[in-house]
KOLGU-137964 format. One record per residue (C-alpha): residue in one letter; x, y, z. Coordinates in steps of 0.1 Angstrom, whole numbers, padded with zeros to 4 digits, always signed. Layout:
residues N
AXYZ ...
end
This chain:
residues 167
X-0092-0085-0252 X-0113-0082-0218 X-0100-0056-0197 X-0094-0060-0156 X-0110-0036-0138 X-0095-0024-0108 X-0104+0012-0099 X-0092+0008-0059 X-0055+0009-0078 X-0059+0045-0084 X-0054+0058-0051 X-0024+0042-0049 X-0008+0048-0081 X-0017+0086-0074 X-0008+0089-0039 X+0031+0070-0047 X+0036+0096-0073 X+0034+0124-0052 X+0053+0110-0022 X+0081+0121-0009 X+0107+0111+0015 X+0114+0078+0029 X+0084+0055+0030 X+0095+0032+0063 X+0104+0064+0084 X+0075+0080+0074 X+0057+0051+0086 X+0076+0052+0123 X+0053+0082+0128 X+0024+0071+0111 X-0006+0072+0137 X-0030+0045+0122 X-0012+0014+0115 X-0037-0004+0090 X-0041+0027+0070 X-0005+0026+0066 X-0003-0009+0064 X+0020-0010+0091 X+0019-0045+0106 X+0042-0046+0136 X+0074-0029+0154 X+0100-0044+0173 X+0129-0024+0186 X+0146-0017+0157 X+0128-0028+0128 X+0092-0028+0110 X+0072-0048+0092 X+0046-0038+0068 X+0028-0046+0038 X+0038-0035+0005 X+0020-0008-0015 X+0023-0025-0045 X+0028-0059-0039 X+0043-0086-0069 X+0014-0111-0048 X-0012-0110-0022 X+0006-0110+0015 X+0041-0092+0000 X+0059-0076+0027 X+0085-0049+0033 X+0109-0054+0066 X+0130-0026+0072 X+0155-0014+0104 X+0144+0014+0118 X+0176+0031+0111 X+0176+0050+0079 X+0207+0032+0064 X+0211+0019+0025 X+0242-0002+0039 X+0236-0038+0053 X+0273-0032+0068 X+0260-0001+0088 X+0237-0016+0108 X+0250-0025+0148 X+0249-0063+0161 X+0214-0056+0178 X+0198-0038+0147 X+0209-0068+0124 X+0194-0095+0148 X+0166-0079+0151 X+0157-0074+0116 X+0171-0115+0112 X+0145-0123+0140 X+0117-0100+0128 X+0123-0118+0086 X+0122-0150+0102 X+0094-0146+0124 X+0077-0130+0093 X+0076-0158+0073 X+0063-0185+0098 X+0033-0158+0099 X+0033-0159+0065 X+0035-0194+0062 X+0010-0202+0092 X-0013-0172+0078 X-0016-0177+0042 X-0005-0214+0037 X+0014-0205+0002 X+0033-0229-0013 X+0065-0213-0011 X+0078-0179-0001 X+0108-0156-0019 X+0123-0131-0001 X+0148-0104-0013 X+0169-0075-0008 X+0180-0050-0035 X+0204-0032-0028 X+0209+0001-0050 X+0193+0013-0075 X+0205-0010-0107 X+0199-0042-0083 X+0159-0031-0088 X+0158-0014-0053 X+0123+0008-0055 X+0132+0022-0022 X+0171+0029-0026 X+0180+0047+0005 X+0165+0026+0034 X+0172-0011+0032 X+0148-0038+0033 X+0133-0072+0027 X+0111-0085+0005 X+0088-0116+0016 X+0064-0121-0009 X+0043-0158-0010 X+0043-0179-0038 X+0010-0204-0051 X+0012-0227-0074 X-0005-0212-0108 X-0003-0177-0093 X+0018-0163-0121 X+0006-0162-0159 X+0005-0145-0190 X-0010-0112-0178 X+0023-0099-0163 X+0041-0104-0196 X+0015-0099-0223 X-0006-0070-0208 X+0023-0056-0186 X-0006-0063-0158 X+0001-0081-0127 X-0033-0099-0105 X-0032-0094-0070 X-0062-0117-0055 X-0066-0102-0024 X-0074-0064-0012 X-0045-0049+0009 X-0071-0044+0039 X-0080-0078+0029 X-0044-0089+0033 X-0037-0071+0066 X-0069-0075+0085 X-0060-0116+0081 X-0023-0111+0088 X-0021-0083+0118 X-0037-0105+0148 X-0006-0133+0140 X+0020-0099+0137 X+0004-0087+0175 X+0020-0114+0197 X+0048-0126+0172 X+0077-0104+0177 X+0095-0125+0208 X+0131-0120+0208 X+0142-0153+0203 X+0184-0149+0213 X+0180-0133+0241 
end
């Protein structure tokens, strides 16, 4: 059996283990946006990439509200995260040209929620041939493209993107 390296991986895997606290607030007050992979703001929601992503191009949407109950959020916080998930995947689309796109929410823990006290989405584009053996036979997952990789092709389109569009 060859082995993949990916030594980059290690950061990540190191720095997650020893984070604490909620991940999207945290990133509300983080100062540089591509380090934190922080790809746009509207008024009540975010949109960033995910830490560790299922492909290349995964991202998180979240309100800005710290809330684990779709329910909870007001009229103008729901829209706004609606706008900012649809907006997000004509990016996606536009950017990345996969061949499909899944999106998801979790919600608690048991549903597979990683994050399980702040809501979110999940859009996360889909190639044809871009799953295979490795996930289930080696328990390892390839990701084709560099985060930086990924956000310095997707933040120019996440700039001017964010237009209320019901208004």
């Amino acid at each position: 059996m060859k082995p993949i390296w990916a030594p980059w991986r290690m950061a990540y895997v190191e720095e997650g283990s020893e984070q604490s606290g909620c991940i999207f607030c945290e990133k509300l007050k983080a100062t540089d946006a591509r380090s934190s992979l922080l790809l746009t703001q509207t008024a009540h929601s975010l949109v960033m990439l995910n830490k560790y992503p299922y492909n290349s191009g995964h991202l998180l949407l979240a309100p800005k509200r710290h809330t684990d109950r779709l329910s909870d959020l007001l009229r103008e916080e729901y829209d706004d995260l609606c706008d900012s998930l649809r907006s997000s995947v004509d990016v996606v689309l536009k950017v990345l040209k996969p061949g499909g796109v899944n999106l998801g929410m979790n919600l608690g823990r048991c549903a597979g929620a990683g994050v399980k006290d702040h809501l979110h989405w999940h859009v996360v584009p889909r190639w044809e041939g871009d799953t295979n053996f490795m996930p289930v036979v080696g328990e390892v997952r390839v990701i084709s493209q560099h985060l930086l990789e990924s956000y310095d092709r997707l933040s120019p389109f996440f700039r001017e993107f964010l237009v209320p569009r019901h208004a």
